[in-house]
N, CA, C and O atoms as a Tripos MOL2 file, in Angstrom:
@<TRIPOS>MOLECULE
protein
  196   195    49     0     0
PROTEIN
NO_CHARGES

@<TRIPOS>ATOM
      1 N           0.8390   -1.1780    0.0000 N.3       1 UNK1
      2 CA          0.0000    0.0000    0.0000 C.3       1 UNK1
      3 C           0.8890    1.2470    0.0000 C.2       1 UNK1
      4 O           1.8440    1.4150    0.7580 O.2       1 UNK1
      5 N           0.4400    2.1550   -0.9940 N.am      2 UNK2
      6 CA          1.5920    3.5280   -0.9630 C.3       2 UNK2
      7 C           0.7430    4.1420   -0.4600 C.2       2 UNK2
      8 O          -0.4260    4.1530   -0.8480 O.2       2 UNK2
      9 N           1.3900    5.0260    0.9050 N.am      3 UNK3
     10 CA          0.9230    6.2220    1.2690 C.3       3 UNK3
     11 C           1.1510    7.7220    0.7070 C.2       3 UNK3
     12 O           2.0190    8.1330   -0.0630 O.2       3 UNK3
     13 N           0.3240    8.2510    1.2020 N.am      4 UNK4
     14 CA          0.0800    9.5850    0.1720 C.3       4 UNK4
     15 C           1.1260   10.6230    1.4360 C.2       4 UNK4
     16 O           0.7380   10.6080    2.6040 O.2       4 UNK4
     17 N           2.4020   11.4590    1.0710 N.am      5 UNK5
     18 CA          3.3410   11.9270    2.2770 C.3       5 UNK5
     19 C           2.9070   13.5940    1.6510 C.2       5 UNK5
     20 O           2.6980   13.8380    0.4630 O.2       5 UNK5
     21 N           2.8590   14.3750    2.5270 N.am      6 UNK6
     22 CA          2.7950   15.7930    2.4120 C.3       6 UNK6
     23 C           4.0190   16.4740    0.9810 C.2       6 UNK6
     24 O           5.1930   16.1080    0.9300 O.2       6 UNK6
     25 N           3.4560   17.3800    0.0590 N.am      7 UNK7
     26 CA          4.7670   17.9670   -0.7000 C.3       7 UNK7
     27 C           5.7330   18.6730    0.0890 C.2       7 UNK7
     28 O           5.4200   19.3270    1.0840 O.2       7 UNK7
     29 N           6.7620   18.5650   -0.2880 N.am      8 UNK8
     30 CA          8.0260   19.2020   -0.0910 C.3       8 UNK8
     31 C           7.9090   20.1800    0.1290 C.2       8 UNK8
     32 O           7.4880   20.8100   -0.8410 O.2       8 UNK8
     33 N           8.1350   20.9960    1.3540 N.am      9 UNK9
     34 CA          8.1620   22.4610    1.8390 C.3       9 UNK9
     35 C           8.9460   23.4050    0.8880 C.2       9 UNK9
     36 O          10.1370   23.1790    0.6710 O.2       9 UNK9
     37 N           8.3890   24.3240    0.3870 N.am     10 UNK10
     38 CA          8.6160   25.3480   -0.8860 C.3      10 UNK10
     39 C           9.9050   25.9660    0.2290 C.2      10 UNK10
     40 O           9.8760   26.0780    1.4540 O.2      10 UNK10
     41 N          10.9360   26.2760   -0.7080 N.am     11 UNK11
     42 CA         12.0370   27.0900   -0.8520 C.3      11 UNK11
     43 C          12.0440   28.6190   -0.5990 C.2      11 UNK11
     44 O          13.0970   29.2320   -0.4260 O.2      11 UNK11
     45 N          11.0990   29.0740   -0.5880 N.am     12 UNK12
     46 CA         10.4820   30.7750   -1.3890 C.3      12 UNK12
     47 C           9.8130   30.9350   -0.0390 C.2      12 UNK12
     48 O           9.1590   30.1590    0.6580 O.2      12 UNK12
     49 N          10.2890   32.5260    0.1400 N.am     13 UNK13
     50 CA          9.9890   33.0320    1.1860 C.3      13 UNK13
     51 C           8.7910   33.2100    1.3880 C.2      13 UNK13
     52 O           8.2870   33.0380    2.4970 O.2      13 UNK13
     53 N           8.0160   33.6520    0.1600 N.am     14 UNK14
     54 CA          6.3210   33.6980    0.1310 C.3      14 UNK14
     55 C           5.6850   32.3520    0.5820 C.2      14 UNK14
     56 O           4.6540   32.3610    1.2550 O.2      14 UNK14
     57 N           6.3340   31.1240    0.1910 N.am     15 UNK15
     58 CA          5.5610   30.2470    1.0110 C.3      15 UNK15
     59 C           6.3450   30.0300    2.2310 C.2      15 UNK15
     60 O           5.9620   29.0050    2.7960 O.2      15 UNK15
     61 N           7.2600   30.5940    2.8160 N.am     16 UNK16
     62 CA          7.4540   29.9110    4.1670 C.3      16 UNK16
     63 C           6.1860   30.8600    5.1190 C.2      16 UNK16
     64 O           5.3730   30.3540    5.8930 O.2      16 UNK16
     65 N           6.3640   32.8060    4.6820 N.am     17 UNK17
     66 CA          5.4740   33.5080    5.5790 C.3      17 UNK17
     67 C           3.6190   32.6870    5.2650 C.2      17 UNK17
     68 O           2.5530   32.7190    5.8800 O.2      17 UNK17
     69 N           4.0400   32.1330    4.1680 N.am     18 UNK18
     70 CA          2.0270   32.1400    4.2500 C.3      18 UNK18
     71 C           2.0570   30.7350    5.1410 C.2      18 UNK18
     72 O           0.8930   30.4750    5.4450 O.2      18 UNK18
     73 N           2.7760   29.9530    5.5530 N.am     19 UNK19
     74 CA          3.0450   28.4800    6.4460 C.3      19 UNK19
     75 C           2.9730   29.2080    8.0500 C.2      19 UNK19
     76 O           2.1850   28.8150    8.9100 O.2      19 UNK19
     77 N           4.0860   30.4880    8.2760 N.am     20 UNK20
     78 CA          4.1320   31.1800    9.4290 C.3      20 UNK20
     79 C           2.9100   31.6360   10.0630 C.2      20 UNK20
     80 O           2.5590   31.4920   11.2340 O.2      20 UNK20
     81 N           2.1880   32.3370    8.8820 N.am     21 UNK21
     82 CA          0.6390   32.9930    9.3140 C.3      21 UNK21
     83 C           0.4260   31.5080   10.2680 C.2      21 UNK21
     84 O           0.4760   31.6700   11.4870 O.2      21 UNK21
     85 N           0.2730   30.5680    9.9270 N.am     22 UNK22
     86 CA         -0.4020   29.7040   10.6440 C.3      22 UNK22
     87 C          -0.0540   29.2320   12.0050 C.2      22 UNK22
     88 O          -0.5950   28.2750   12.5590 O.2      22 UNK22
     89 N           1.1320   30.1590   12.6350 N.am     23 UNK23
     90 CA          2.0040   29.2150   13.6930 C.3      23 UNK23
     91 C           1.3760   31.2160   14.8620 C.2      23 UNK23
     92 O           1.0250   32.3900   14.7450 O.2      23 UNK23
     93 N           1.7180   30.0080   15.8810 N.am     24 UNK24
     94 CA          1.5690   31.3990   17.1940 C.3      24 UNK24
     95 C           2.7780   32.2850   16.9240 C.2      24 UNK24
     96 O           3.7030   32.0810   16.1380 O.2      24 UNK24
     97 N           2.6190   33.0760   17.5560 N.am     25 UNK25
     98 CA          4.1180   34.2170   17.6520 C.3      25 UNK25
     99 C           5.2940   33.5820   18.2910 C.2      25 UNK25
    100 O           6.3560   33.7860   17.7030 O.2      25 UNK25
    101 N           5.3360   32.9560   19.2180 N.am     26 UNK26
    102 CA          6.5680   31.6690   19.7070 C.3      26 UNK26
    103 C           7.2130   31.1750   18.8060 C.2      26 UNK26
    104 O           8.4400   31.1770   18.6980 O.2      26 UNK26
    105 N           6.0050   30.4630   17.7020 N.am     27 UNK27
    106 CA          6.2040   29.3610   17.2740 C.3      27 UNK27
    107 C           7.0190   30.0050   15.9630 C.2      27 UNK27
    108 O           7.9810   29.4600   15.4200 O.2      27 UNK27
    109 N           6.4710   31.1880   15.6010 N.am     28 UNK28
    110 CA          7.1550   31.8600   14.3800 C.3      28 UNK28
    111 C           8.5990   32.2320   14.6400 C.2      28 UNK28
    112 O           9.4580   32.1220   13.7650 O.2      28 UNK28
    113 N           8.8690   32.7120   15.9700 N.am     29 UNK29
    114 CA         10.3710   33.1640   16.5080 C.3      29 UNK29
    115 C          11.5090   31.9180   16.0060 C.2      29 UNK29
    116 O          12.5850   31.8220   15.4160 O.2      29 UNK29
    117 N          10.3690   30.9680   16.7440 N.am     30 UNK30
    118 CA         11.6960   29.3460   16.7310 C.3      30 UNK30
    119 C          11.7450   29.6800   15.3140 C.2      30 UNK30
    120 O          12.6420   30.4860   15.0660 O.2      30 UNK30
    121 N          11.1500   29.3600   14.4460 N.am     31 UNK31
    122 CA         10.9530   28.6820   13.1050 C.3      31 UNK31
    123 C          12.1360   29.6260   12.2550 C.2      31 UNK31
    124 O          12.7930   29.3490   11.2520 O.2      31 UNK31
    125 N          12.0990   30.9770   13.1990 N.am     32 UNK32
    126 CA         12.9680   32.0770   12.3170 C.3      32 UNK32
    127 C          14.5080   31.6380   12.7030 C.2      32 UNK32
    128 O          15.3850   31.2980   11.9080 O.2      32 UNK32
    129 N          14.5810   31.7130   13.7990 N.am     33 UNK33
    130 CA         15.7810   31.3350   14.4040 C.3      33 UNK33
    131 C          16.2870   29.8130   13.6480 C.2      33 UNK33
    132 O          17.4070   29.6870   13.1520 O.2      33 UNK33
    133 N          15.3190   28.7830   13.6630 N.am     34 UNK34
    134 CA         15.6550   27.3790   13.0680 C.3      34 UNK34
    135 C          16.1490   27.4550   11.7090 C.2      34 UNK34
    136 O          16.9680   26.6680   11.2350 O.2      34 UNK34
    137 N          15.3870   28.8700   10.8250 N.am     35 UNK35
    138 CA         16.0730   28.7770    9.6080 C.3      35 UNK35
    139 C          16.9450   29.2010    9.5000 C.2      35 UNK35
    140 O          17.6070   28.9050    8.5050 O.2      35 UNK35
    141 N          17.5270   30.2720   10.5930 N.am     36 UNK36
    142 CA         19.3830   31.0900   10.3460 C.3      36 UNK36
    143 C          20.0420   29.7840   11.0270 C.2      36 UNK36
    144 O          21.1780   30.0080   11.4460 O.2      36 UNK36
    145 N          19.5570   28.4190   11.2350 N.am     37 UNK37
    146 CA         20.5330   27.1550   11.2040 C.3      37 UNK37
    147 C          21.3060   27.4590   12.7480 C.2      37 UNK37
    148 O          22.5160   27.2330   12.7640 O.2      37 UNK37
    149 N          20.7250   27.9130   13.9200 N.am     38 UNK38
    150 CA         21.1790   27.9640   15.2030 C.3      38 UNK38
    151 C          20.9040   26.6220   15.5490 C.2      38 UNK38
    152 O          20.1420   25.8100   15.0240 O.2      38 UNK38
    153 N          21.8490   26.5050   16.7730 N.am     39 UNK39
    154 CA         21.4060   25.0330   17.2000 C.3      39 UNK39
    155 C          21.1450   25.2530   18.7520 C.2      39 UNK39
    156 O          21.9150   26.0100   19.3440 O.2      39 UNK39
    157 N          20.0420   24.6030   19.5000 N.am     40 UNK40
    158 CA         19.2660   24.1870   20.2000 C.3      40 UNK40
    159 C          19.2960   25.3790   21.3420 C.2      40 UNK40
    160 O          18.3500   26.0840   21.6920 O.2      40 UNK40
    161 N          20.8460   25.4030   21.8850 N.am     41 UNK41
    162 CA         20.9920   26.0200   22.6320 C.3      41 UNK41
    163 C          21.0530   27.3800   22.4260 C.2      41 UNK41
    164 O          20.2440   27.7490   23.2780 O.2      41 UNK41
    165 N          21.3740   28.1990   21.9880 N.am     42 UNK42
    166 CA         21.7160   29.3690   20.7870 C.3      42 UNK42
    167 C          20.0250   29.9230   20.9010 C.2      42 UNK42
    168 O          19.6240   30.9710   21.4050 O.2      42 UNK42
    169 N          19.1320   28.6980   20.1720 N.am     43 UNK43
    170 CA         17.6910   29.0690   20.3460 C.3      43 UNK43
    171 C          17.2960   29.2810   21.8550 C.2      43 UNK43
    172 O          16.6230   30.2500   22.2070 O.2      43 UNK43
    173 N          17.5830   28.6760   22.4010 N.am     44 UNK44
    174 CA         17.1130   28.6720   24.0360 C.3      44 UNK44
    175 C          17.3350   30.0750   24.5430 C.2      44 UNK44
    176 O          16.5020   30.6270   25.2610 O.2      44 UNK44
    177 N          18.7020   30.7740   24.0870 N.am     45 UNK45
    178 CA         19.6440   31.8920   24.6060 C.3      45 UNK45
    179 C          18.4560   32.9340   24.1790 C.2      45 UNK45
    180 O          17.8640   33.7400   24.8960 O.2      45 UNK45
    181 N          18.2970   32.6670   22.8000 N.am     46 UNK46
    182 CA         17.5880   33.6550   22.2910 C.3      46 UNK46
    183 C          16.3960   34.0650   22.4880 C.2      46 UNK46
    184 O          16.0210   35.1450   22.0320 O.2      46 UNK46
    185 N          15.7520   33.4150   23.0680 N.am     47 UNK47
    186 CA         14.1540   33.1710   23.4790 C.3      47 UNK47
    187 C          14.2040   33.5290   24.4190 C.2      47 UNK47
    188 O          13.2620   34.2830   24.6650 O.2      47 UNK47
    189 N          15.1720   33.3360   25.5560 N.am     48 UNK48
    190 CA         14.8720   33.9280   27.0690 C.3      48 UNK48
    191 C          15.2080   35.4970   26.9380 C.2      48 UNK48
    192 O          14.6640   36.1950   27.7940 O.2      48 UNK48
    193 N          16.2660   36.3580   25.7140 N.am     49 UNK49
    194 CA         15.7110   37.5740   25.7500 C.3      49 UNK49
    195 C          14.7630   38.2270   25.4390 C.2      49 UNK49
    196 O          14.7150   39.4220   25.7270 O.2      49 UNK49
@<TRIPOS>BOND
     1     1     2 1
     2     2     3 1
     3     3     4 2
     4     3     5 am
     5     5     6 1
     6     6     7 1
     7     7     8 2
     8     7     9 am
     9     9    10 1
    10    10    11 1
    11    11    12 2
    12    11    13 am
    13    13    14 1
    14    14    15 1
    15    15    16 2
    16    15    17 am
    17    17    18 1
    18    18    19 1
    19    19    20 2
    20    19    21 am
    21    21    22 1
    22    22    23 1
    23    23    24 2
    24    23    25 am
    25    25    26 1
    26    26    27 1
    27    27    28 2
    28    27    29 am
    29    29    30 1
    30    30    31 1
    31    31    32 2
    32    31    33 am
    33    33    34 1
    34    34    35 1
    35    35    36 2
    36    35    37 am
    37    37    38 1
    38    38    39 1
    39    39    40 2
    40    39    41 am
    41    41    42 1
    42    42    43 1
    43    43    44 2
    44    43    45 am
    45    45    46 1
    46    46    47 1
    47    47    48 2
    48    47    49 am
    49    49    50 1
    50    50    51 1
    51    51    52 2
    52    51    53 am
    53    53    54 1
    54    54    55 1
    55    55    56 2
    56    55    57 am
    57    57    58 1
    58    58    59 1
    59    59    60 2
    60    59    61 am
    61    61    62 1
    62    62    63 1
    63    63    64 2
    64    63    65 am
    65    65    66 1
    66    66    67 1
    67    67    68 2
    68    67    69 am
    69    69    70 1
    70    70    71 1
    71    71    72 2
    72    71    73 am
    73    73    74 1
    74    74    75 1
    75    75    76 2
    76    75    77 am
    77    77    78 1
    78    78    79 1
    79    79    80 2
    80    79    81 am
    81    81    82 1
    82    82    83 1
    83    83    84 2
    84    83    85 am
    85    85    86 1
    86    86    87 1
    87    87    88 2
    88    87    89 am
    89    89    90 1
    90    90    91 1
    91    91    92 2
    92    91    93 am
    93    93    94 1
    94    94    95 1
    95    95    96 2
    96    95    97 am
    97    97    98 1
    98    98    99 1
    99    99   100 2
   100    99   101 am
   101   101   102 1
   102   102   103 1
   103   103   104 2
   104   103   105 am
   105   105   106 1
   106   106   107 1
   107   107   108 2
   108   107   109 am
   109   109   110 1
   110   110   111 1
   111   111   112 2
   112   111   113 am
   113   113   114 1
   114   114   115 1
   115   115   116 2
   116   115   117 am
   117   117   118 1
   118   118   119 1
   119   119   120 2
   120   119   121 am
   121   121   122 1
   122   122   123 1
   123   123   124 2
   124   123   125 am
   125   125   126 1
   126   126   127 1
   127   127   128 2
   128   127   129 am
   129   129   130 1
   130   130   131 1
   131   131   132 2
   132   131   133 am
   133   133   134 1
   134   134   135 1
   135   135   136 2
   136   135   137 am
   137   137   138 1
   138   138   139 1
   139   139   140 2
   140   139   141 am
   141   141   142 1
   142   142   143 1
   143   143   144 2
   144   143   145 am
   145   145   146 1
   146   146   147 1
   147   147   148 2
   148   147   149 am
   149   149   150 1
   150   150   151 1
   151   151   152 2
   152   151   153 am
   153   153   154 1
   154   154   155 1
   155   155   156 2
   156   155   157 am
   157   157   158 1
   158   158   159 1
   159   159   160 2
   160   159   161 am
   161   161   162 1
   162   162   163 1
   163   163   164 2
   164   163   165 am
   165   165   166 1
   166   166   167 1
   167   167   168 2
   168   167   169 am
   169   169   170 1
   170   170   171 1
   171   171   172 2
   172   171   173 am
   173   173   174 1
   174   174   175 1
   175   175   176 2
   176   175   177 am
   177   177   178 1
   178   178   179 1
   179   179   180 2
   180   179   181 am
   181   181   182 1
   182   182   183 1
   183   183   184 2
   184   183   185 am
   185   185   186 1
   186   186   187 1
   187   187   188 2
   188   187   189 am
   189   189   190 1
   190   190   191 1
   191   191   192 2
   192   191   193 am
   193   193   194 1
   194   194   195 1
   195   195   196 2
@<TRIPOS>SUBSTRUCTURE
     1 UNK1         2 RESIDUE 1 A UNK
     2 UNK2         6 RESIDUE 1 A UNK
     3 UNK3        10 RESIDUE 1 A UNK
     4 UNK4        14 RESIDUE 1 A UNK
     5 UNK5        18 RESIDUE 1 A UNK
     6 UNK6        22 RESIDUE 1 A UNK
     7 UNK7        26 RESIDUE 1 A UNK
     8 UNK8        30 RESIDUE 1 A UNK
     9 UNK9        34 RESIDUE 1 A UNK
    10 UNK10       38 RESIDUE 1 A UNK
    11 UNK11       42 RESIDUE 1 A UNK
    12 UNK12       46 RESIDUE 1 A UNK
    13 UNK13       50 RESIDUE 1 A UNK
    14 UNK14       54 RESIDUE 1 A UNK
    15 UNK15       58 RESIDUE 1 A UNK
    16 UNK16       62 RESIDUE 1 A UNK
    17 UNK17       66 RESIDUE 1 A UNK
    18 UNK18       70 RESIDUE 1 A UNK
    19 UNK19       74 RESIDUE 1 A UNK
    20 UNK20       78 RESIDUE 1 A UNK
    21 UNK21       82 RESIDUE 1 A UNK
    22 UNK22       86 RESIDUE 1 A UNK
    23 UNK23       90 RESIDUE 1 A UNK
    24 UNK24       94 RESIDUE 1 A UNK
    25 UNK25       98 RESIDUE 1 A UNK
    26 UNK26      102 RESIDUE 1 A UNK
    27 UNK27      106 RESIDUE 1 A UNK
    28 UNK28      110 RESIDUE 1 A UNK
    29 UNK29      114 RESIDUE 1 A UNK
    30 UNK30      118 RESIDUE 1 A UNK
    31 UNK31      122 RESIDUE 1 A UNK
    32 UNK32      126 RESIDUE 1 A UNK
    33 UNK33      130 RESIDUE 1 A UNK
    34 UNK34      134 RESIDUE 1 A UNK
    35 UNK35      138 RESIDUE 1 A UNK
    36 UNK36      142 RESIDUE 1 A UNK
    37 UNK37      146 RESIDUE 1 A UNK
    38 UNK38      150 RESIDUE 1 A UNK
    39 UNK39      154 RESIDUE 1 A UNK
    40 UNK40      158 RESIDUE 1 A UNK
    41 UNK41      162 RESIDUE 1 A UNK
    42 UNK42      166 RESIDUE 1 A UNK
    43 UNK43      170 RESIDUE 1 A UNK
    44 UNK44      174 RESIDUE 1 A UNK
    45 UNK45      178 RESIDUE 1 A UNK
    46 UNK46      182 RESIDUE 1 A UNK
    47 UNK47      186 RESIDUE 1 A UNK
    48 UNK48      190 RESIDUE 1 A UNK
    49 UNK49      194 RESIDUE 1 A UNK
């Protein structure tokens, strides 16, 4: 049985903000921070300012 898997997250900034609209304000911070490629801790640092 083949399952049907979500498309490939678009490249293009227009579709990452119209994906963002959908996330809380938290959730948009991480996601920003996750894409300048910080790692875990770095995010943590950044969030508590």
């Amino acid at each position: 049985m083949v399952q049907e898997s979500e498309p490939a997250p678009s490249a293009t900034d227009g579709a990452l903000l119209e994906k963002l609209e959908l996330l809380s304000r938290r959730e948009q911070e991480v996601a920003l921070l996750v894409r300048k490629q910080l790692t875990n801790k770095e995010i943590a640092q950044e969030l508590v300012l």
